[in-house]
C-alpha positions in Angstrom: 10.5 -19.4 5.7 13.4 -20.1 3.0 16.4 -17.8 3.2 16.9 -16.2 0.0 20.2 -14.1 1.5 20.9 -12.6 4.4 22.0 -8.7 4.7 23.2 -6.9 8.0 22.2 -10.4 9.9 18.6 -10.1 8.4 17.6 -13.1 6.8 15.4 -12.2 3.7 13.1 -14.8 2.6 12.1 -16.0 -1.0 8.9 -14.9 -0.1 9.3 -11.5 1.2 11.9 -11.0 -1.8 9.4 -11.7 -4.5 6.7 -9.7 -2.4 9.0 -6.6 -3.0 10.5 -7.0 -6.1 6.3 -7.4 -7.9 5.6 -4.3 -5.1 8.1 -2.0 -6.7 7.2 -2.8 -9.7 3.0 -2.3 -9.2 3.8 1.3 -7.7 6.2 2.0 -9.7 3.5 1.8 -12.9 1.2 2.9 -10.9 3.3 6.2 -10.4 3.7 7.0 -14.2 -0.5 6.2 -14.5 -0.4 3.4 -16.8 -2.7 0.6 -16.5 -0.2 -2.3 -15.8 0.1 -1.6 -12.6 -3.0 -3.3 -11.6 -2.4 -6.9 -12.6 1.6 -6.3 -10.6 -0.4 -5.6 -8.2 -2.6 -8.5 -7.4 0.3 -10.5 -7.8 2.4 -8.7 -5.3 -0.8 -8.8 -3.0 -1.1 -12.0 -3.3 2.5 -12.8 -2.3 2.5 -9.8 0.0 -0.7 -11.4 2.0 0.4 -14.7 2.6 4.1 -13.2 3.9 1.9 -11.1 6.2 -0.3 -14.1 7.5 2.7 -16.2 7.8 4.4 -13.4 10.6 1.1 -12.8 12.6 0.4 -8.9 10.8 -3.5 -9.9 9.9 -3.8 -6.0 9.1 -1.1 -5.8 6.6 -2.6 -9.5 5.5 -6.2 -8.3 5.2 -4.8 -5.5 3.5 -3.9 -7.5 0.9 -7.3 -8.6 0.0 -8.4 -5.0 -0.5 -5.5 -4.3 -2.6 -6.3 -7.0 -5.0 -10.0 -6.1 -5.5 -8.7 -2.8 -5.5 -6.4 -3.6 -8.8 -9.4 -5.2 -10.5 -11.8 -2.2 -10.0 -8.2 -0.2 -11.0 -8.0 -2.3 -14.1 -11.4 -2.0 -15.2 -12.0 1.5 -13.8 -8.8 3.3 -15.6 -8.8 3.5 -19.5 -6.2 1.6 -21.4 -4.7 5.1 -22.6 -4.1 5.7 -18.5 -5.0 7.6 -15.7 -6.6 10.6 -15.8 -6.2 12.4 -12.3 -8.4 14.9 -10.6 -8.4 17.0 -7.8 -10.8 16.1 -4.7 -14.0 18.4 -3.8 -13.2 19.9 0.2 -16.2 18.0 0.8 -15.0 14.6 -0.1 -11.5 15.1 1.4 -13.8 15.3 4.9 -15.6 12.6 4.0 -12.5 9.9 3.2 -11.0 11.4 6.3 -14.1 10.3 8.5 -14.2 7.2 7.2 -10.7 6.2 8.0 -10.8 7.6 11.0 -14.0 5.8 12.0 -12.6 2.7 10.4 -9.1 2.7 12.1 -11.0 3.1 15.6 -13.2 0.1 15.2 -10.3 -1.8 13.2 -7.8 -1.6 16.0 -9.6 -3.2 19.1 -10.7 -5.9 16.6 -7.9 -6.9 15.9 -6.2 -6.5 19.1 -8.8 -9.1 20.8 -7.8 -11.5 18.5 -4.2 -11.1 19.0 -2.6 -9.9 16.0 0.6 -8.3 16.0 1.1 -4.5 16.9 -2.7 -4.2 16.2 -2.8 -0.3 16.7 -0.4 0.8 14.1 -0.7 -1.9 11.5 -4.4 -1.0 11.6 -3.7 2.2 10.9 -2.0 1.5 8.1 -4.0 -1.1 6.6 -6.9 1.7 7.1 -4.9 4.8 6.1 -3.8 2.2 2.6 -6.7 0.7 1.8 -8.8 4.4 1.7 -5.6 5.9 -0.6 -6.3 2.7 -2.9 -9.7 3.6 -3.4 -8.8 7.3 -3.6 -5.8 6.0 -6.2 -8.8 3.9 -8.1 -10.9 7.3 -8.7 -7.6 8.7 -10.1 -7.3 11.7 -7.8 -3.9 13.3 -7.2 -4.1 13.9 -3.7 -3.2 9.6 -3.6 0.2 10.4 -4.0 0.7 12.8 -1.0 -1.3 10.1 1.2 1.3 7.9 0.0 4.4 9.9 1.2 3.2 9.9 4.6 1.6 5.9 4.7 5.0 4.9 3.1 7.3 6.9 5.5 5.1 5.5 8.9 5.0 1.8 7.2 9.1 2.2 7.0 8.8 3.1 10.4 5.8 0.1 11.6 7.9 -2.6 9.4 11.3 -1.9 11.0 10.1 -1.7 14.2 8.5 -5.5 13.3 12.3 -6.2 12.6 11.0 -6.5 9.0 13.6 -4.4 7.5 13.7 -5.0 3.5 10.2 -4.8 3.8 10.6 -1.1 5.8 12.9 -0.6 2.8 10.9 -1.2 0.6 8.2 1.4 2.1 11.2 3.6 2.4 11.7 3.6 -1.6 7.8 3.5 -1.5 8.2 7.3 -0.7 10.5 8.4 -3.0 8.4 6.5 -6.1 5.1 8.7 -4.6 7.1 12.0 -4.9 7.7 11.1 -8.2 3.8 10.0 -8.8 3.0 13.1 -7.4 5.1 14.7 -10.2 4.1 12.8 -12.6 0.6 13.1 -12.2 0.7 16.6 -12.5 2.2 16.6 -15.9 -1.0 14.3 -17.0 -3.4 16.3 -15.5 -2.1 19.6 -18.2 
């Protein structure tokens, strides 16, 4: 890949620049509920899924995908005006977590036979991040808490990959979803 610049001996590509820079700004609009988010965010999938296939991480690639069908359901699903969070039932908090949990087991050994790259933990997150899309898509606050946490282990799993303005990135990905959690709030009154 290109080197865009190079910071702290880390070469940062044109690629993985562009990938952030169109990341921040999908999240970011996605934290203050407006609509535009989605079509930022098909186009930092996009760029974000071919970085990923390029380095071997097929989760975080395949992740991609989902996030772009993700953003046209979002797009479609949310009204122009916005979001328009909700709380979850107790029932279907135990029901998204079964499903991720059931899909990160089957996910991980998967991938791991076909020799992708630090299998376990990037199929956690592309499991744990593609069920708070979907809970993000049905507008219910508790997206934003699930986000802290993804964003703080993908700063970890991304760093670890010596992929560290990506792990930045995910880093400022916490911060913005304190502020969505804020934010949310206020629209819900």
């Amino acid at each position: 890949m290109n080197t865009f610049f190079t910071a702290w001996n880390y070469q940062v590509s044109y690629l993985e620049f562009a990938s952030v820079i169109t990341s921040l700004t999908a999240v970011t609009l996605g934290a203050r509920g407006t609509r535009w988010a989605w079509p930022w965010w098909i186009l930092s999938s996009s760029l974000y899924g071919v970085f990923f296939f390029n380095v071997d991480l097929l989760a975080s690639a395949i992740l991609q995908l989902i996030f772009i069908a993700a953003a046209i359901w979002g797009w479609f699903g949310w009204k122009p005006t916005g979001v328009e969070p909700r709380f979850m039932t107790t029932k279907e908090r135990a029901l998204w977590f079964l499903a991720a949990l059931a899909l990160w087991l089957i996910a991980a050994p998967v991938l791991a036979n076909i020799g992708a790259a630090a299998s376990w933990p990037d199929s956690l997150l592309l499991v744990a991040s593609a069920i708070t899309q979907l809970i993000m898509v049905r507008q219910f606050h508790e997206t934003w808490s699930l986000w802290f946490a993804i964003n703080l282990f993908g700063t970890w799993h991304y760093a670890r990959q010596d992929f560290y303005f990506t792990a930045l990135l995910y880093s400022v990905f916490a911060l913005v979803a304190i502020y969505g959690l804020v934010k949310w709030l206020k629209l819900r009154r």
